[in-house]
Residue, then its C-alpha position, 0 to 999 in steps of 0.5 A: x500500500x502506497x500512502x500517501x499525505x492528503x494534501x498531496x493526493x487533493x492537489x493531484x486530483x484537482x491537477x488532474x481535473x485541470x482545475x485551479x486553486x480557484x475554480x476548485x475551490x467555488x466548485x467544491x462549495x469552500x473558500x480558496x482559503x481553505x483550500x488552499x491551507x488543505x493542499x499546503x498540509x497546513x490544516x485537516x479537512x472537517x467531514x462536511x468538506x470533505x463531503x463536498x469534495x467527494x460529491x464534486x468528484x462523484x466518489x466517496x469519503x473512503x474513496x477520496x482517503x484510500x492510501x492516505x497516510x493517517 
């Protein structure tokens, strides 16, 4: 099992979406602030955003965690 840290795979899936801190962060429904800060390692994701990651993203909770390193 590959772990890897959150912030790393949040920022590989939205480069792979071709998305922008930006437009990410208005089509996740957060701040670019908080975004930001997830994708820095500055700070962990509560569940309600990381809710609205995986509905953007059409995945589940465990889906968006697998081979993250906790």
């Amino acid at each position: 099992m590959n772990n890897i840290r959150f912030s790393d795979k949040l920022s590989q899936l939205r480069k792979k979406h071709n998305l922008s801190v930006t437009s990410a962060a208005k089509s996740y429904g957060i701040s670019f602030k908080m975004l930001y800060l997830l994708e820095g390692g500055k700070c962990s994701p509560r569940i309600n955003t990381l809710k609205k990651i995986c509905r953007y993203y059409d995945v589940s909770v465990s889906e968006l965690l697998k081979d993250v390193a906790l």
